[in-house]
N, C-alpha and C positions, 0 to 999 in steps of 0.2 A: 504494500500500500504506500503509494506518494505522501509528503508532506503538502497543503494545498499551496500553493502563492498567493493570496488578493493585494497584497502590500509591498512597497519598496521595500521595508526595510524585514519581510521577511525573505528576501535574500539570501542563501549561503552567505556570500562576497560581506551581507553586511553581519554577518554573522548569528544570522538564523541557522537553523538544521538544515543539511543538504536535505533535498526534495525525493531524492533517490537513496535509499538502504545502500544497495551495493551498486559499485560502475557499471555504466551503461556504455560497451563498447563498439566503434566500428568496426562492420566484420568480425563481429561476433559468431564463431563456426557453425556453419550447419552441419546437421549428426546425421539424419533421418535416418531409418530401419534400423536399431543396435543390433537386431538378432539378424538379419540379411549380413551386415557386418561381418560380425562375431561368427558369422556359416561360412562366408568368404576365408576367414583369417584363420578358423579351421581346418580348413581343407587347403590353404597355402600349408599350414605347419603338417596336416597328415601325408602331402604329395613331399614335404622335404624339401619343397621349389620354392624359393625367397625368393630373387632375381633371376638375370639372364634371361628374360623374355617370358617366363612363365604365361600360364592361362589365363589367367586376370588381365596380366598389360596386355597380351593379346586382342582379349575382349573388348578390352579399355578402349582401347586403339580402332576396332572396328567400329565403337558403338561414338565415338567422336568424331571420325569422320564422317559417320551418318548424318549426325546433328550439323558439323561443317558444310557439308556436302561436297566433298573430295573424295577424292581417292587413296589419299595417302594418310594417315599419321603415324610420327613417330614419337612416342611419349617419351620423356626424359624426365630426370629427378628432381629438376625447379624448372620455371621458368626463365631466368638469367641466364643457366645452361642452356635452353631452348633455343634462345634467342643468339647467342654466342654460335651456337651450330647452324644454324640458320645462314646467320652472317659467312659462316666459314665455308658452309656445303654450296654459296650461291655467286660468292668468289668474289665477295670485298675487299676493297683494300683503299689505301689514300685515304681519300675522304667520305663522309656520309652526311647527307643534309636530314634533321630531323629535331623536331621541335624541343626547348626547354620545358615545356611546361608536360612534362613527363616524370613520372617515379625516375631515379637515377639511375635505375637500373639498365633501363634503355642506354643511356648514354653510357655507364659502364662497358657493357658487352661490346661497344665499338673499340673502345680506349682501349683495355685488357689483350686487344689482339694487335697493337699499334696502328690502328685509323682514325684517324680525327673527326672526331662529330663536330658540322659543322649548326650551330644552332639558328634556327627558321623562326618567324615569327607567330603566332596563332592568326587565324581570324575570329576576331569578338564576338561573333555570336555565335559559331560550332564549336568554340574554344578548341578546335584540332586544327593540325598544319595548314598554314594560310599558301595554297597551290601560285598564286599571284607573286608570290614571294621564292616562291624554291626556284623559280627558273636565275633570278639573279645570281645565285649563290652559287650556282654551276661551272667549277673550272675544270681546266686541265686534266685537274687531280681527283675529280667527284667519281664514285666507279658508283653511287648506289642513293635511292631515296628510302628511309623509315619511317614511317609512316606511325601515329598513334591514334587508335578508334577511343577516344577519350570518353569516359562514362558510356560507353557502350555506343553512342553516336558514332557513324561510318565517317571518314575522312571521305573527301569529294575524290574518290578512288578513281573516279573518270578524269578527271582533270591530272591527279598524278601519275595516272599510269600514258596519258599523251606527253607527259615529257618525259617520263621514262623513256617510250619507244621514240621519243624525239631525239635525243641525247642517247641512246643505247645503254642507259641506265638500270643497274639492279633494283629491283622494289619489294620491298617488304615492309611488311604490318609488323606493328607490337598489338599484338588484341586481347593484352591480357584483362583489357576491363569488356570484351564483346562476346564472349562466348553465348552463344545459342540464340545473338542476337542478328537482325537483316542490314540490307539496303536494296532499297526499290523492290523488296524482294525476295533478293538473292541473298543467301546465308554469308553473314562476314567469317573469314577461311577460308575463302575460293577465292577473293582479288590476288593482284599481284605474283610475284615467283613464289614466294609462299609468305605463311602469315605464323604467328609465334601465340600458343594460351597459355595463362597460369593459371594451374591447379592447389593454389597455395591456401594456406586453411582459410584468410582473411576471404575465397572470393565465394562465390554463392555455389558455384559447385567446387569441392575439395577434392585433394586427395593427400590429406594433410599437406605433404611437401609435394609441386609435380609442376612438370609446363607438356609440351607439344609442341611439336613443327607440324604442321595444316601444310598440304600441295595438292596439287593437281601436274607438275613436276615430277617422271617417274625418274629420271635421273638425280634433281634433286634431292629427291628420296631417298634413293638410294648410295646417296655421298652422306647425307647425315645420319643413315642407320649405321654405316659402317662407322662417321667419326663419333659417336655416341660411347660406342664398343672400343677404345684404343683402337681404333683402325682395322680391326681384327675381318676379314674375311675368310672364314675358315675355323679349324680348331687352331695352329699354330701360325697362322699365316698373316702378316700385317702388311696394308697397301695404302696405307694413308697414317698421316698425323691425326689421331683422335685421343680421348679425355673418356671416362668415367663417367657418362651422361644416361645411364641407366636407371629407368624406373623400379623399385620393387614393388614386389607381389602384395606386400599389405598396404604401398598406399595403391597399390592401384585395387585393392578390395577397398579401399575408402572411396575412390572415385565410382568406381561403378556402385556403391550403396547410395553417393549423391547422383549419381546421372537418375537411378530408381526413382526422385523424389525431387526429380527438376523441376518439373511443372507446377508441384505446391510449392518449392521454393520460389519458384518466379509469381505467381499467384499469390503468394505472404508478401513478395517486394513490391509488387504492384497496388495491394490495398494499405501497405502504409506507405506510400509514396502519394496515394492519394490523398489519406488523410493529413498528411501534413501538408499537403495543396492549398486542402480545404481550411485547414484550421488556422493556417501563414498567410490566405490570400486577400488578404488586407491590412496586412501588416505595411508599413511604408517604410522602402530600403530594403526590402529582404525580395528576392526574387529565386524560386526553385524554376533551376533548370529542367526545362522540359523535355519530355521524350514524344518522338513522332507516331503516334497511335496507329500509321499504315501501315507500319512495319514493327517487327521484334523488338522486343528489347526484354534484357532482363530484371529489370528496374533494383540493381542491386548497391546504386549510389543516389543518395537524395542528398544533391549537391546542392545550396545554398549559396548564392551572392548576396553579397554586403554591399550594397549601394555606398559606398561613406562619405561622397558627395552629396550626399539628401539627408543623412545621419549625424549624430557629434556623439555617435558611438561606432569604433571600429571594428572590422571583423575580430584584429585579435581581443579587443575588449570581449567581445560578446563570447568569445570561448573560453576568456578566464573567468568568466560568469556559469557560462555553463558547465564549465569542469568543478568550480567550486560547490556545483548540485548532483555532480557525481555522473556529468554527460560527458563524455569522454569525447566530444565534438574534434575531428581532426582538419588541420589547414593541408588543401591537395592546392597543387603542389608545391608547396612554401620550401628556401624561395624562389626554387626554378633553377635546374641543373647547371645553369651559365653561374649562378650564385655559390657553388659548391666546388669542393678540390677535386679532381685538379683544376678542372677547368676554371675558377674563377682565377687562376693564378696566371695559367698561360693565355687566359684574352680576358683580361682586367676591363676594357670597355667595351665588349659585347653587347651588353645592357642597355646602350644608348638604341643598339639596332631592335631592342625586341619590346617595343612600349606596352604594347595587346598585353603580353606576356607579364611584364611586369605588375600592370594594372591588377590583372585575374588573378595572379600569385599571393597580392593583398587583399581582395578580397571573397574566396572562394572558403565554403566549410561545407564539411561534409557531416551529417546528421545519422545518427544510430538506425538501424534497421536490420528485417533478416528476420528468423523463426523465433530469437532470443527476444524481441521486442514485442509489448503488447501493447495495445490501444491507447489504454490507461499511460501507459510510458509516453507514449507520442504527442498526447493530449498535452502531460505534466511539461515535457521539452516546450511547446509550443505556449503555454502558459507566461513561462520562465521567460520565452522571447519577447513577447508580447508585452511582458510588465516591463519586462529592460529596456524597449524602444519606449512607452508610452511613460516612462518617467525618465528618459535618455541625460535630459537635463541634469538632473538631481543627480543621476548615477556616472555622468561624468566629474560633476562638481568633486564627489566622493572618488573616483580613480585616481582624479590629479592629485587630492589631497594626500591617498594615499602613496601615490609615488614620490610626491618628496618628501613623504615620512619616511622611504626608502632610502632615498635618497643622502636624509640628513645622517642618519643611521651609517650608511658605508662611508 
């Protein structure tokens, strides 16, 4: 049971009861079926088969490409690995043009094999790679474009993939926020040379730890099954530089107990996605990003902007508000891979080039949801916001005062 809000000052921040018992987190796992599980991870232990391709990733593998609609998957052990094979199997190198306003991970998997990610600006309202923009950034040295389907929203895949074939450029997805979601249609996993999912516990389908390479590519395919394996084709036989990118048999019985209980999952993020529409959409300055009802989606981020041009409360104010109630509210993607080492070190004024970017980075939060969240929670969140903007004043007066109590303090 919630604490209620009607009052400023019954507040956490001001030192009332947080609103929430225990934290309310994003990406909070889904479980579904324990005993489908627990049948899975007994029959990995009674066949004696943990990895090396067992029946489960098999399965895995089949029953994801379904939902893709390709031809190919190769499961690996996270997503970063995924995406690093990916890069390697489709023959990167130099440079890669692809957005800041991505988890780091993206931009890791470039760096880690020595290619310079070259950072793109977004456009402001699909908050994904601005296509107007990637063509300037094309030199000599570009061998590839990465693409991010950000909140499950498709990157304008036709416009990048005409300068891919314009420039003879590689193209790949990061979709680790798109799983089982469209465009115009067509399931996202089948654009481009191939596309990259994570299966990491925080996304609506798990497999505790796990990613994928998605192709329609049978060659590509079969350059990242083989670099997955140490290069291994064969029992002793090695024909490529590969890495330890293998999935095991118990997360891939986690993944297939979540693919079992997709649809309620996606059906739990869809009605609190709505409800917090409804109970935000007259809030002034807060604006949930929308998803496009003709197509897919998995509605697994109820992403929130912070107007703070209309406000005299900040995005970050309003999550040390909400953390103080025990809402574990997180900043996506704060503050933008160009902001982070190395990269902020080797192009110190980036920043000037990526404004879209920068803007969104200050004010984007993402909001609890998923099977762990119930109605009553979502109400309480929205409650908490609501008092925060509608006495904004008073609750800034109180922040400043207390940051240079901070302040006198150090």
């Amino acid at each position: 049971m919630s604490v209620l809000r009607k009052r400023l000052i019954d507040l956490a921040i001001l030192n009332g009861e947080p609103a929430l018992p225990v934290k309310l987190h994003v990406g909070s796992p889904n479980i579904g079926d324990r005993s489908r599980l627990m049948a899975r991870i007994q029959d990995a232990l009674d066949r004696r088969w943990l990895s090396n391709g067992g029946v489960h990733v098999r399965e895995f593998e089949r029953r994801v490409a379904q939902v893709a609609g390709v031809r190919h998957c190769i499961a690996m052990c996270n997503g970063t690995v995924a995406l690093e094979i990916a890069v390697r199997a489709r023959g990167l190198t130099g440079e890669v043009i692809l957005p800041s306003f991505t988890f780091v991970a993206t931009a890791h998997a470039l760096r880690s094999q020595g290619i310079t990610p070259v950072f793109c600006d977004i456009d402001p309202r699909t908050h994904n790679l601005d296509p107007t923009r990637v063509e300037s950034l094309i030199t000599s040295r570009t061998t590839g474009i990465l693409g991010v389907h950000v909140w499950g929203r498709s990157c304008d895949v036709e416009a990048l993939d005409e300068i891919a074939r314009k420039h003879r450029l590689g193209l790949l997805f990061d979709a680790a926020h798109a799983f089982g979601c469209s465009h115009k249609g067509r399931r996202i996993g089948s654009w481009g040379d191939a596309e990259v999912y994570s299966f990491h516990a925080t996304k609506f389908v798990n497999a505790c730890e796990g990613g994928a390479v998605v192709t329609n590519d049978s060659d590509l395919a079969a350059r990242a099954e083989l670099m997955r394996n140490f290069g291994f084709a064969g029992y002793d036989r090695v024909v490529c530089l590969g890495t330890n990118g293998k999935m095991s048999e118990l997360s891939a019985a986690m993944g297939l107990t979540s693919l079992d209980s997709m649809d309620e999952f996606i059906e739990t993020n869809r009605r609190n996605y709505q409800q917090y529409r409804r109970e935000l959409a007259d809030v002034p300055g807060l604006e949930i990003v929308a998803y496009d009802e003709a197509d897919r989606n998995n509605y697994q981020y109820v992403v929130v902007v912070v107007n703070d041009s209309l406000l005299e409360l900040s995005r970050d104010d309003l999550v040390r508000v909400l953390h103080e109630e025990n809402v574990i509210a997180r900043r996506y993607f704060y503050p933008g891979c160009h902001h982070m080492e190395p990269y902020r070190s080797e192009s110190p004024y980036v920043h000037m080039c990526l404004p879209h970017t920068e803007i969104l980075a200050r004010r984007v939060m993402c909001l609890p949801t998923g099977t762990t969240v119930t109605a009553e929670a979502i109400s309480t969140v929205c409650r908490i916001l609501r008092l925060a903007v509608t006495h904004q004043r008073e609750l800034r007066r109180f922040l400043d005062e207390y940051r240079d109590d901070l302040a006198s303090v150090g």
